[in-house]
LOKE-514494 format. One record per residue (C-alpha): residue in one letter; z, y, x. Coordinates in steps of 0.25 Angstrom, whole numbers, plus 5000, padded with zeros to 4 digits. Example, Ala and Ser with C-alpha at 12.3 -4.5 7.8 and 13.67 -1.06 7.14 Angstrom:
2
<pt res="A" up="5031" north="4982" east="5049"/>
<pt res="S" up="5029" north="4996" east="5055"/>
***
This chain:
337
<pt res="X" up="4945" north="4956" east="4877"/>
<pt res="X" up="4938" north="4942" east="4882"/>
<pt res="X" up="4943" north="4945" east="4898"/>
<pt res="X" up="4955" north="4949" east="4893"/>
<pt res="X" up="4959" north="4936" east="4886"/>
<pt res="X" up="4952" north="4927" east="4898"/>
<pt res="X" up="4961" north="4935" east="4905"/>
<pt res="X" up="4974" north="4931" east="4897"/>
<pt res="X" up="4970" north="4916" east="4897"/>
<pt res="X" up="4967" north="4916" east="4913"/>
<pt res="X" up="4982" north="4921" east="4914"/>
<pt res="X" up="4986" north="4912" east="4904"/>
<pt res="X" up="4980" north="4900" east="4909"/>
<pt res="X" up="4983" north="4904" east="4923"/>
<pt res="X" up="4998" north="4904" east="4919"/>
<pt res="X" up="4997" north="4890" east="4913"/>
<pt res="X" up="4990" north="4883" east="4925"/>
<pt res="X" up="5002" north="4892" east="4932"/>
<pt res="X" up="5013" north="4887" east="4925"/>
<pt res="X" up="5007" north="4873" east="4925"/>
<pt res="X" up="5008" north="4872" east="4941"/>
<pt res="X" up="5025" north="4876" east="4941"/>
<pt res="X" up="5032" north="4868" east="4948"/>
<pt res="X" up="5047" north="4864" east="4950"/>
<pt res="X" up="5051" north="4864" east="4965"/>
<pt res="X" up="5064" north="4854" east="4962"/>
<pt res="X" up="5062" north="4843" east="4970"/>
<pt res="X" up="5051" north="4848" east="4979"/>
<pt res="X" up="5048" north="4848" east="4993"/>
<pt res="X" up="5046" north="4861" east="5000"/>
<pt res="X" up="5043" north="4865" east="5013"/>
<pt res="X" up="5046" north="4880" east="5015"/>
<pt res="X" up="5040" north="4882" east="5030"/>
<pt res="X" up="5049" north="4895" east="5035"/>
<pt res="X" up="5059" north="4894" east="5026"/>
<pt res="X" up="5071" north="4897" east="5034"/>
<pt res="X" up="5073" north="4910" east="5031"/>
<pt res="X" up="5065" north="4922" east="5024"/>
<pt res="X" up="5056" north="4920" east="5013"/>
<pt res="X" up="5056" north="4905" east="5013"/>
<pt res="X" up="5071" north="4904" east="5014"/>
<pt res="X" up="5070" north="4912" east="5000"/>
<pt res="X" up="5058" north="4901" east="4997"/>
<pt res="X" up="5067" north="4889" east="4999"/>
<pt res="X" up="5080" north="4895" east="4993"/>
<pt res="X" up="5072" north="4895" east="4982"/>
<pt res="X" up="5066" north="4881" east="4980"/>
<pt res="X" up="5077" north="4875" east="4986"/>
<pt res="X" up="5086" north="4882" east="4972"/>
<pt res="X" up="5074" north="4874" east="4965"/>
<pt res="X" up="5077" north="4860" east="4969"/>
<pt res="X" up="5065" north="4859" east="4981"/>
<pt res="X" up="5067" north="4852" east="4994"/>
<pt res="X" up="5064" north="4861" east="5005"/>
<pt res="X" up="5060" north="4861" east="5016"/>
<pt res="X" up="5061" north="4873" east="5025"/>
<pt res="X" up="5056" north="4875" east="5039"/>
<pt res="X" up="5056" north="4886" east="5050"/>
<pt res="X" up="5056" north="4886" east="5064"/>
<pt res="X" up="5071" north="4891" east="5066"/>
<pt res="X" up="5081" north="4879" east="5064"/>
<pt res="X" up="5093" north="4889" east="5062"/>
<pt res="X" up="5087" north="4897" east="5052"/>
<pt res="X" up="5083" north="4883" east="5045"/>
<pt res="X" up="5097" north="4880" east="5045"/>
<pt res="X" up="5102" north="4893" east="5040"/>
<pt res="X" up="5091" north="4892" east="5031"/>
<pt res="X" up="5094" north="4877" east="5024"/>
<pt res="X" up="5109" north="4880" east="5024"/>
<pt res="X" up="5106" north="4894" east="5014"/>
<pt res="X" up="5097" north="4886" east="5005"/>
<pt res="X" up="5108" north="4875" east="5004"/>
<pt res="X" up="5119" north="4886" east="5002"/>
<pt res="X" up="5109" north="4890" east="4991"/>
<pt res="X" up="5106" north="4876" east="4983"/>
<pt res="X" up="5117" north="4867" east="4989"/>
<pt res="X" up="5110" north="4852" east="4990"/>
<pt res="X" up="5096" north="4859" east="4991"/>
<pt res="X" up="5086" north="4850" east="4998"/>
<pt res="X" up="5085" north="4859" east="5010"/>
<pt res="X" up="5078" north="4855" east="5024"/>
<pt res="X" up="5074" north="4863" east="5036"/>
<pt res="X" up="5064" north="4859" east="5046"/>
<pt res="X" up="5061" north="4867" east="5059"/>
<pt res="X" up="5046" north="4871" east="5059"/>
<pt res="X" up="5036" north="4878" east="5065"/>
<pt res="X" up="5025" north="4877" east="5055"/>
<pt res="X" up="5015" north="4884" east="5066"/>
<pt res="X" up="5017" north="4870" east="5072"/>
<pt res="X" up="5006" north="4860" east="5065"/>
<pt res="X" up="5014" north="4846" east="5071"/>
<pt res="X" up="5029" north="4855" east="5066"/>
<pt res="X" up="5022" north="4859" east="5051"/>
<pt res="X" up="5017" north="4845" east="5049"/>
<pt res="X" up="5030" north="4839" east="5053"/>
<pt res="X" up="5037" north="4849" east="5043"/>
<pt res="X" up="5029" north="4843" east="5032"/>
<pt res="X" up="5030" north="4828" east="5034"/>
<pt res="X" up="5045" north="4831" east="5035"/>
<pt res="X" up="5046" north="4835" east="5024"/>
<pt res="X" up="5035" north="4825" east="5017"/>
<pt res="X" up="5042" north="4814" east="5023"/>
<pt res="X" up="5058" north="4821" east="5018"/>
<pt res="X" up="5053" north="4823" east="5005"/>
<pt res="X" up="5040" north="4815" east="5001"/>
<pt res="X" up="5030" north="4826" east="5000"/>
<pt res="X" up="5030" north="4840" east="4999"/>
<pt res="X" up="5028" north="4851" east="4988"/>
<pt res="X" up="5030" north="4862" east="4992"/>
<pt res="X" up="5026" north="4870" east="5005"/>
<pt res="X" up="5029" north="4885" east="5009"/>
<pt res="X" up="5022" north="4891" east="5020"/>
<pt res="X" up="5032" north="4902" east="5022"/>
<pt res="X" up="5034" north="4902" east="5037"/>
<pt res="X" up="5030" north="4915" east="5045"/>
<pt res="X" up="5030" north="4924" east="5056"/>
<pt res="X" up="5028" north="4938" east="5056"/>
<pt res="X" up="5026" north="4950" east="5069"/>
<pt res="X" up="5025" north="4965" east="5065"/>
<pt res="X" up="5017" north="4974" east="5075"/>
<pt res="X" up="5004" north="4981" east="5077"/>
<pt res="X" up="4992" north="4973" east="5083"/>
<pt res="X" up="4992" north="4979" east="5096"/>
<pt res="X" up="5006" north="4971" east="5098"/>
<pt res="X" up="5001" north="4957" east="5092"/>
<pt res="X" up="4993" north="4947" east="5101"/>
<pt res="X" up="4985" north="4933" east="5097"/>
<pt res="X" up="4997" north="4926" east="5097"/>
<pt res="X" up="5004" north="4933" east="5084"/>
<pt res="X" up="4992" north="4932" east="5079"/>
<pt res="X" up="4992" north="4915" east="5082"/>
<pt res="X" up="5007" north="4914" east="5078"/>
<pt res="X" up="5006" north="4919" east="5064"/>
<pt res="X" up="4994" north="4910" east="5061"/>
<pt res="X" up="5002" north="4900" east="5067"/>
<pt res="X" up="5014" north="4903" east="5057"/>
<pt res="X" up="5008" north="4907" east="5046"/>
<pt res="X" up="4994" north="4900" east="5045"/>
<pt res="X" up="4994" north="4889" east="5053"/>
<pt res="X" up="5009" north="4885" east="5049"/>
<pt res="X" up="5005" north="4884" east="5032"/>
<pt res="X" up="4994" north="4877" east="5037"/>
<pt res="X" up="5000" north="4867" east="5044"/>
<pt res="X" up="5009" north="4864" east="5034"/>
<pt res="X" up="4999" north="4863" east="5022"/>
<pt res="X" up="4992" north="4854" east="5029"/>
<pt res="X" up="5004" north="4844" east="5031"/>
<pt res="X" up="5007" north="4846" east="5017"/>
<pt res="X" up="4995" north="4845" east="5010"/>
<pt res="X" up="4993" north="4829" east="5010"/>
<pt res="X" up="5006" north="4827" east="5005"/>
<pt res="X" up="5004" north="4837" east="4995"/>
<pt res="X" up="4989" north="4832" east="4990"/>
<pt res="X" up="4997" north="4818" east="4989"/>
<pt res="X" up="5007" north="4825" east="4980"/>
<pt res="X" up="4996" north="4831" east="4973"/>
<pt res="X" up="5006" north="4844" east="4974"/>
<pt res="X" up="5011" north="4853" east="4982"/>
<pt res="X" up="5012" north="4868" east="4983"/>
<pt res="X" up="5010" north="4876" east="4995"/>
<pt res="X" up="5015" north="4891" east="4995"/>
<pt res="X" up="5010" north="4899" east="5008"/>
<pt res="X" up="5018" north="4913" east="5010"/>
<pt res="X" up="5008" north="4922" east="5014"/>
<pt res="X" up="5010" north="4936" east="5015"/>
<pt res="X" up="5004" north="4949" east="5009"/>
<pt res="X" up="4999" north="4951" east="5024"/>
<pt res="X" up="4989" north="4939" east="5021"/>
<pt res="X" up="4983" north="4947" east="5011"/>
<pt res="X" up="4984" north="4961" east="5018"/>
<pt res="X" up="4985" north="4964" east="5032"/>
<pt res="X" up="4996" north="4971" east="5035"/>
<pt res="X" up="4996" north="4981" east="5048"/>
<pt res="X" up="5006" north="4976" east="5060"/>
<pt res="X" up="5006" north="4962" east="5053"/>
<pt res="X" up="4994" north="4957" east="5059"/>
<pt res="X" up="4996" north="4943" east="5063"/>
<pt res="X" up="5005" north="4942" east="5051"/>
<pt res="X" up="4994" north="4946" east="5041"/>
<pt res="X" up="4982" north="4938" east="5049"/>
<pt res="X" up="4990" north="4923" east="5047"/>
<pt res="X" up="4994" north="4928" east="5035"/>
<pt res="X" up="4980" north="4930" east="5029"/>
<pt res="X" up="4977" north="4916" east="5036"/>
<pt res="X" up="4987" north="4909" east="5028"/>
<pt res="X" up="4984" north="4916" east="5013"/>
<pt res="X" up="4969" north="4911" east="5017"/>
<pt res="X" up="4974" north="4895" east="5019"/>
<pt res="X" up="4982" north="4897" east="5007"/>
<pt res="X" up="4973" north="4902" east="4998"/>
<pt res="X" up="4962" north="4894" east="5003"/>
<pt res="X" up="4972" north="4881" east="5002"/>
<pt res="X" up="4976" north="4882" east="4989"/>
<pt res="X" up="4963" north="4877" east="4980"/>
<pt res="X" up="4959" north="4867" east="4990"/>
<pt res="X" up="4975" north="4861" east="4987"/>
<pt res="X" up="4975" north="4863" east="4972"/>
<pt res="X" up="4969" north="4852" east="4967"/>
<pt res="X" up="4978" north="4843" east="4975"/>
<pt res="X" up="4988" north="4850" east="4967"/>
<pt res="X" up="4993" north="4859" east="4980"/>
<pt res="X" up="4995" north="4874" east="4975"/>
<pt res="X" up="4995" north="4884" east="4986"/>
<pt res="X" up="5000" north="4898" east="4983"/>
<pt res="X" up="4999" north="4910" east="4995"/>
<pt res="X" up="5010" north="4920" east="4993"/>
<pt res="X" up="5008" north="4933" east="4998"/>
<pt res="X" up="5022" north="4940" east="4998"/>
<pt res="X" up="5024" north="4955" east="5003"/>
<pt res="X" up="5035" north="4961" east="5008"/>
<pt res="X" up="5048" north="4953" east="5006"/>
<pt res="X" up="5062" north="4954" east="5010"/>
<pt res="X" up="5065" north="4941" east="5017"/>
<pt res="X" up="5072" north="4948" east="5028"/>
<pt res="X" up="5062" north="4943" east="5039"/>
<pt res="X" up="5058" north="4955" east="5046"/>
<pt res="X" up="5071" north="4951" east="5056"/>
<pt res="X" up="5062" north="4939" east="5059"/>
<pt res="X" up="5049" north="4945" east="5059"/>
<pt res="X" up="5043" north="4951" east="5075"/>
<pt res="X" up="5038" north="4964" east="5079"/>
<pt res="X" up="5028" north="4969" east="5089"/>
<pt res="X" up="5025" north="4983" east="5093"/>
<pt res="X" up="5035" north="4991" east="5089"/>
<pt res="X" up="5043" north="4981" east="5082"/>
<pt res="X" up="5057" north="4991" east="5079"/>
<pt res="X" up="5048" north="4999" east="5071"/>
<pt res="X" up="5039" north="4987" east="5067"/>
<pt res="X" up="5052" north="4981" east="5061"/>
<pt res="X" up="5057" north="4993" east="5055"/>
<pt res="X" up="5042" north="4994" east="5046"/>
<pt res="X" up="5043" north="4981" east="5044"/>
<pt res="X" up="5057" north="4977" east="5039"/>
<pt res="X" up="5057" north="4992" east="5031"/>
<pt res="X" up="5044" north="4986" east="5024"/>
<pt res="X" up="5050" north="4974" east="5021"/>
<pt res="X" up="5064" north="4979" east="5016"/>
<pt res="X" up="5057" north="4991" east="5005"/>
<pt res="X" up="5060" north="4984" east="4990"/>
<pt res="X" up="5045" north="4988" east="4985"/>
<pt res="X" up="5037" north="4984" east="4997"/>
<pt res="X" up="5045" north="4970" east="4998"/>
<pt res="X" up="5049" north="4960" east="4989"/>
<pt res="X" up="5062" north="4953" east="4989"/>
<pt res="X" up="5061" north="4939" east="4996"/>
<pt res="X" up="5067" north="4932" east="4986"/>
<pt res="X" up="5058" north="4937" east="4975"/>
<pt res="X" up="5048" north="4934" east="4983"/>
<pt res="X" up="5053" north="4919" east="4985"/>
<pt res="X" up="5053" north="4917" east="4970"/>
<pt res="X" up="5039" north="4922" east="4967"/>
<pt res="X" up="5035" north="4913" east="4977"/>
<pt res="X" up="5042" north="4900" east="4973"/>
<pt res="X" up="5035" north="4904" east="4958"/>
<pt res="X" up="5021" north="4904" east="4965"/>
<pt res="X" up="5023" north="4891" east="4970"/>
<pt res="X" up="5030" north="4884" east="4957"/>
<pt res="X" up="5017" north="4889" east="4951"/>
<pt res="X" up="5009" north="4885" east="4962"/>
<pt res="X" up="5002" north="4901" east="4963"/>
<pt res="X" up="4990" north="4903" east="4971"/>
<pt res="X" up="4997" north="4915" east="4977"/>
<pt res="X" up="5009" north="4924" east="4977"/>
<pt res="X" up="5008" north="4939" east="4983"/>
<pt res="X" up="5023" north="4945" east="4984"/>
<pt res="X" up="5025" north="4961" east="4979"/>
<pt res="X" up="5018" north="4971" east="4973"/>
<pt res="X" up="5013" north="4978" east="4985"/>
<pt res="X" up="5009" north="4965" east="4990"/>
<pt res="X" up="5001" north="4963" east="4977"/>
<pt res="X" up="4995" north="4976" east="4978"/>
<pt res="X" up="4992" north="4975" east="4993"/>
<pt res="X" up="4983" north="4964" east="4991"/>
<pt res="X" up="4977" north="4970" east="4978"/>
<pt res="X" up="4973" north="4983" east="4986"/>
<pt res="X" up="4969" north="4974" east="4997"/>
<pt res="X" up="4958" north="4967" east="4988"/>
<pt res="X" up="4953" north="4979" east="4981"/>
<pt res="X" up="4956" north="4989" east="4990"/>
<pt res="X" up="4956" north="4985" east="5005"/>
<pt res="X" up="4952" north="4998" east="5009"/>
<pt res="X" up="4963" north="5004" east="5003"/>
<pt res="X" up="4974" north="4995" east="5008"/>
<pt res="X" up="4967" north="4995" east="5022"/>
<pt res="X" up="4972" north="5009" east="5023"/>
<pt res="X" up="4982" north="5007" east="5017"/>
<pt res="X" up="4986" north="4998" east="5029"/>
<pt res="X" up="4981" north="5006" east="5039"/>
<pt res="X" up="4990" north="5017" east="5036"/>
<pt res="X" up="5002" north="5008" east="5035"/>
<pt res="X" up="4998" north="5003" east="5049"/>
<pt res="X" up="4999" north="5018" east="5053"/>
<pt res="X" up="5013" north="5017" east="5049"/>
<pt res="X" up="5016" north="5008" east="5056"/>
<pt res="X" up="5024" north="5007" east="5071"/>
<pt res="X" up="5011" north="5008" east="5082"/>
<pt res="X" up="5011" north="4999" east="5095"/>
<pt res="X" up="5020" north="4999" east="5104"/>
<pt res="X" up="5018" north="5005" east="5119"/>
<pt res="X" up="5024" north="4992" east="5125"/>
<pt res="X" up="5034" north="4980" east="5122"/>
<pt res="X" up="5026" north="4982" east="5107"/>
<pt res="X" up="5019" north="4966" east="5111"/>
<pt res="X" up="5033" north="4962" east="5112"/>
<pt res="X" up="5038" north="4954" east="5098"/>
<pt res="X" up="5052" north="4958" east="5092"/>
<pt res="X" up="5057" north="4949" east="5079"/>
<pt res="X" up="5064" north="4958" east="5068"/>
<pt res="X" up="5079" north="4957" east="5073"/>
<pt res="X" up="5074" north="4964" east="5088"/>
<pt res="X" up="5068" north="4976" east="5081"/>
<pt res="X" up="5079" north="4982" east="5072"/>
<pt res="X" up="5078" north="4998" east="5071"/>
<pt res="X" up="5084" north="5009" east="5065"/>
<pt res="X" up="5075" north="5008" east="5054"/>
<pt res="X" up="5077" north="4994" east="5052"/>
<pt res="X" up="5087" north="4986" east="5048"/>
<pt res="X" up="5092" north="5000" east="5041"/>
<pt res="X" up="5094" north="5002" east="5026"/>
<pt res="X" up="5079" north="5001" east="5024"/>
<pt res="X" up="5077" north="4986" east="5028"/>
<pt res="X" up="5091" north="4981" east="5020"/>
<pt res="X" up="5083" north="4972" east="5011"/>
<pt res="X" up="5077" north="4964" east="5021"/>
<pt res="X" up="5089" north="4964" east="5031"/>
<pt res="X" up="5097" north="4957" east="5016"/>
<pt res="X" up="5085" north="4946" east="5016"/>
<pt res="X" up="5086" north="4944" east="5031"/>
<pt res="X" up="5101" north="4939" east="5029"/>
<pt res="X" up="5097" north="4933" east="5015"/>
<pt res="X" up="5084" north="4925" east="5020"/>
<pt res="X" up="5089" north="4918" east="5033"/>
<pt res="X" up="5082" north="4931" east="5043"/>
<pt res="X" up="5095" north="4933" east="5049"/>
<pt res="X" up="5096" north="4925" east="5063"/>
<pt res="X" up="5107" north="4917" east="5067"/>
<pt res="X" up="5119" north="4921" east="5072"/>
***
């Protein structure tokens, strides 16, 4: 009875102090790092319906383009601005974030949503995929939390919403430099996030699974990358291993008007990392016969990188991977001419 009602009144007063740290984004400054197109486009369609002043950058000035014309098509007289950025680039993320300090006086809110991904066996991975992902995925939030830390301190607010993955949180076979600076960036986000609360700086870590954003197209592939691709994009298509992105865009905006310690995206993402901390035996294997399923090396050219759209198959695009081919055309993943 006793634990039961402490029980109760933790949830309870956990949803006050909850409820307490909503915010409005209207007015807002936000700085979505890859928000051309994918996830963050959704992201910035988004906050951009609620009034904020955004800030998207990328490293592709078309897609920016395309990009800032769909969210204006969408809220016409949104405050919209595009900057090309590489944000692996300490001197171009710094720059990113006195622009827009010096645009629009400060900054509120920062997304760390910009990423890379290469699928394939270890054998066909060297140091320099290895160094690359770090680079984008670690290194980059990194850069930009620290330009935007003082101003946030001086604020004394700011929210800072680092898009992790459910692969740094369980490694995933042929996903290994993913996973690795994956890992790294959930550990600075966590680690982050009490040493900035008492300068009223919430920092919330989201782990999504699978979601349909369409970016297998844009994604590479090593080893046998047809048959890579064809695993990948399938997996990433099926309605109960993936989440819809844009569902998966809203239950992020909520965990950062909250101001959440973290978000994990999907039932089989929340159960793979419960069965990873109660079980790990279990899901190694687990893992281990996925990685049997899996294309193996490839006898030559398998070092050789190929990005989504140089490894269509049979298998894929095919009725199997229609859902992620939609949210390719919706989400900005469709090139150019």
């Amino acid at each position: 009875m006793l634990a039961g009602a402490a029980a109760i009144g933790g949830l309870l007063v956990t949803r006050g102090l909850r409820a307490r740290r909503r915010i409005s984004f209207r007015g807002r400054s936000v700085v979505i790092t890859g928000g051309s197109r994918g996830l963050g486009l959704l992201l910035a369609r988004r906050l951009v319906a609620e009034g904020a002043r955004v800030t998207i950058c990328a490293r592709d000035q078309d897609e920016l383009a395309r990009a800032r014309l769909d969210l204006l098509a969408r809220s016409p007289g949104a405050d919209v601005t595009i900057e090309p950025c590489d944000v692996s680039d300490p001197d171009q993320a710094s720059a990113l974030i006195g622009s827009v300090i010096g645009r629009t006086g400060g900054i509120d809110v920062l997304i760390n949503n910009a990423g890379i991904i290469t699928v394939g066996p270890v054998d066909h991975m060297n140091a320099g995929d290895f160094d690359q992902a770090m680079a984008v995925h670690f290194r980059g939030p990194l850069h930009t939390i620290l330009a935007a830390v003082p101003v946030m301190r001086r604020q004394r607010f700011g929210r800072v919403v680092n898009i992790s993955s459910i692969g740094g949180k369980v490694a995933v076979p042929h996903l290994a430099p993913y996973c690795a600076s994956k890992f790294a960036l959930t550990g600075l986000s966590d680690s982050l996030r009490a040493e900035l609360a008492p300068d009223g700086i919430q920092v919330t870590t989201v782990c999504p699974g699978l979601m349909r954003t369409g970016s297998p197209f844009n994604a590479w592939f090593r080893g046998r990358h047809r048959e890579e691709f064809t695993w990948f994009t399938i997996s990433d298509s099926l309605p109960i291993a993936s989440i819809d992105a844009d569902r998966a865009a809203s239950q992020i905006i909520e965990a950062c008007r909250h101001g959440d310690a973290e978000l994990v995206i999907s039932w089989p993402a929340r159960l793979a990392v419960v069965a990873n901390a109660i079980a790990p035996g279990f899901l190694a294997m687990v893992m281990k016969a996925a990685n049997r399923l899996l294309p193996g090396a490839a006898d030559r050219g398998g070092d050789d990188s190929h990005s989504g759209w140089q490894s269509l198959s049979d298998w894929a695009p095919s009725t199997l991977t229609r859902l992620t081919e939609r949210a390719a055309v919706r989400n900005n993943e469709i090139p150019a001419g």
